[in-house]
N, C-alpha and C positions, 0 to 999 in steps of 0.2 A: 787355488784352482789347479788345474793339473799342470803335469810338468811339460806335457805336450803342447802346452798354449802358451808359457811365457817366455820371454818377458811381458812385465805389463802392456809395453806399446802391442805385440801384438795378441792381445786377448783384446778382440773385439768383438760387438757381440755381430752374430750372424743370424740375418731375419730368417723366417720360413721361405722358401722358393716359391715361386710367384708366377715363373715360365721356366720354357726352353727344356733344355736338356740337362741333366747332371752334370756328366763333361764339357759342357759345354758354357751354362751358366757362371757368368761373371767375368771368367779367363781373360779375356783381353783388357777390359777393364783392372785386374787386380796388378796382370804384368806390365802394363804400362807404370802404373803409378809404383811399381817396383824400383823400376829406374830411379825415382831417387831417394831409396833406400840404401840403406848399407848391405853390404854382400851376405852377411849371416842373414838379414832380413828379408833378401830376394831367397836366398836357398829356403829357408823356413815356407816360404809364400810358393816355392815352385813342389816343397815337399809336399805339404798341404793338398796342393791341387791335386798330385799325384797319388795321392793314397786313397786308397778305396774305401776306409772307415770314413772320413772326410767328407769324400763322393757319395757317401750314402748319407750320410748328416744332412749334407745340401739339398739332397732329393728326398731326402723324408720330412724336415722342416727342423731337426733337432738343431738347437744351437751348438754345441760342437762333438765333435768325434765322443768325447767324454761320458754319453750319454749311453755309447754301446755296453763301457765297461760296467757301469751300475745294471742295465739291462742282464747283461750275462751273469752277473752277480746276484742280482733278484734270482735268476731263471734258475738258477741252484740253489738257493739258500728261503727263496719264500720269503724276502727282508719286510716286503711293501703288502699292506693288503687294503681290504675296502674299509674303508674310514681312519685310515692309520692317521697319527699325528707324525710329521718330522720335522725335523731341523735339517740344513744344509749349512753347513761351516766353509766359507771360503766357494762360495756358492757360482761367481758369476764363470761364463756369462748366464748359464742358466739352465745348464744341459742336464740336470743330475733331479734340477724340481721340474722339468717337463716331464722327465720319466714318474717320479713320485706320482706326479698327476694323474698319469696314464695309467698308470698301477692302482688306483683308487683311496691314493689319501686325501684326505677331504679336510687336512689343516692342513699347509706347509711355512715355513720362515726361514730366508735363506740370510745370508750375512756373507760379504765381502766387502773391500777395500773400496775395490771398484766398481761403481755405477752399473748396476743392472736392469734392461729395458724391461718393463714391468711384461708379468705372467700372468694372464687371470686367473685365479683361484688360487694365489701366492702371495706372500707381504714378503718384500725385499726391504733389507736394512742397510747400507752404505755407510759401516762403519768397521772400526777395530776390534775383531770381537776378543782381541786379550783386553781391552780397557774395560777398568770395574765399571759395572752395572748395564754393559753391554748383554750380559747372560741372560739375567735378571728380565732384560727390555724382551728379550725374545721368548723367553717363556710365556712372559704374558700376554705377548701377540699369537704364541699359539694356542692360549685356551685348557693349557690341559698337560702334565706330565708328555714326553716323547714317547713313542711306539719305536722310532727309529731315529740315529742320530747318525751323520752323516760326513764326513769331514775329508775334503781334495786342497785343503791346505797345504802350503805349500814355498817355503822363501825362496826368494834369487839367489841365486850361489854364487857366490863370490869368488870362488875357484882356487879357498884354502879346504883341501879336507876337511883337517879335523872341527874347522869353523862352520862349516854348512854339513856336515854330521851334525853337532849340537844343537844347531837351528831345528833342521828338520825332526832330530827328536825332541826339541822343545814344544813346537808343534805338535807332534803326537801325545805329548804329555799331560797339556793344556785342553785338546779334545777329550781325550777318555776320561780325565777328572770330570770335564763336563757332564760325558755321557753316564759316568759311573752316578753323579751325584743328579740327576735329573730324569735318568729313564725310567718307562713303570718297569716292574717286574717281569719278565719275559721279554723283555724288549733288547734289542740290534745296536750293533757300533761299528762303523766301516771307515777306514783311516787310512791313506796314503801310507806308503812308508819308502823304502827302498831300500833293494836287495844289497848286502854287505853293511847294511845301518846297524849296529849294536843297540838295539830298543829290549833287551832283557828285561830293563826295572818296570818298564810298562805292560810286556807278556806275562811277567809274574803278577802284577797286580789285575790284570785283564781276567789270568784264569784265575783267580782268586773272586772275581767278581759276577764271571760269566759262564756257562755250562761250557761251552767250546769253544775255540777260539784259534782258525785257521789265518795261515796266509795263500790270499789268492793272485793268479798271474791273468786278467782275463787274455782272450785271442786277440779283442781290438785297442789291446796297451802294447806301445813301441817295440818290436821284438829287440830292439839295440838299445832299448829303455832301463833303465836299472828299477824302474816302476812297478812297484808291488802293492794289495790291498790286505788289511788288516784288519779279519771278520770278529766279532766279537758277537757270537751268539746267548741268545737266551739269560739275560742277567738273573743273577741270582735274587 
């Protein structure tokens, strides 16, 4: 999930809005029960509140901010179209197959760790998808090779460099084997990554695989975020 939502305690999922006002919606309720949180978790919860990607999440029904960045990413690159099949890697709470949806894919299959409130017109899996025969279980829930493969995977950082370097390109190495060996022909690959990450052996084997293959910054990713996306166009 994105780097802007964890730790796990705080990815939680966040329903559609239901009243009231954008700014307004929830606020007392959320700071109160801040208090007895730990201080990174009230900053995180008063950040939240204060950001306007967030503000707009709330008020448009997306479960979290995450879903502008795929938005913006579509709105360039064409990823999603009508009848697409995709997968969501590291999926919850669920912001990235609401867009799918809305874009007009009509299979989706998301996968994370953590319990995701069900989507209609989406099969969610609560599971590990490095364990063998996780891959396996999701292709055949979606019926059909991927059109688009998806991936906001992402570990906790531990706050050794070169240790959460290796994770997170282990993570992206684990996704595009995926996407390489399961997408049809013509099909997408979108992958977290982050800026200063040494991910060379995976770009070499990306453009080896795929006609193009950018890195993008969308506008609603943390501007103090080292968070970057990894497009992998048009496979060969």
């Amino acid at each position: 999930m994105s780097d802007d939502e964890k730790p796990a305690e705080r990815r939680r999922m966040v329903r559609p809005p239901s009243g009231g006002t954008a700014a307004g919606r929830g606020m007392g309720t959320k700071m109160k029960t801040a208090d007895t949180k730990s201080m990174s978790s009230q900053q995180w919860i008063k950040r939240q509140l204060s950001d306007k990607w967030s503000e707009r999440a709330r008020a448009e029904g997306w479960r979290s901010r995450a879903a502008f960045k795929l938005l913006e990413i579509d709105d360039r690159f064409h990823l999603i179209r009508q009848g697409s099949r995709v997968i969501d890697l590291g999926a919850a709470p669920g912001g990235w197959i609401q867009v799918a949806l809305k874009r007009g894919a009509t299979s989706v299959v998301g996968v994370d760790l953590l319990p995701i409130e069900p989507i209609p017109g989406a099969t969610l899996i609560q599971a590990d998808f490095t364990q063998p025969g996780v891959d396996q279980q999701m292709m055949d829930l979606l019926g059909g090779a991927p059109d688009l493969v998806l991936s906001d995977m992402a570990h906790n950082t531990v706050g050794h460099r070169q240790t959460d370097h290796l994770k997170i390109i282990a993570l992206i190495e684990i996704a595009a084997d995926f996407a390489i060996r399961t997408l049809k022909p013509g099909g997408h690959f979108v992958s977290k990554n982050f800026q200063g990450g040494d991910a060379g052996g995976v770009l070499a084997r990306l453009r080896a695989e795929f006609e193009t293959v950018k890195y993008v910054k969308p506008e609603s990713s943390r501007k103090d975020s080292a968070e970057v996306f990894l497009v992998a166009l048009n496979k060969r």
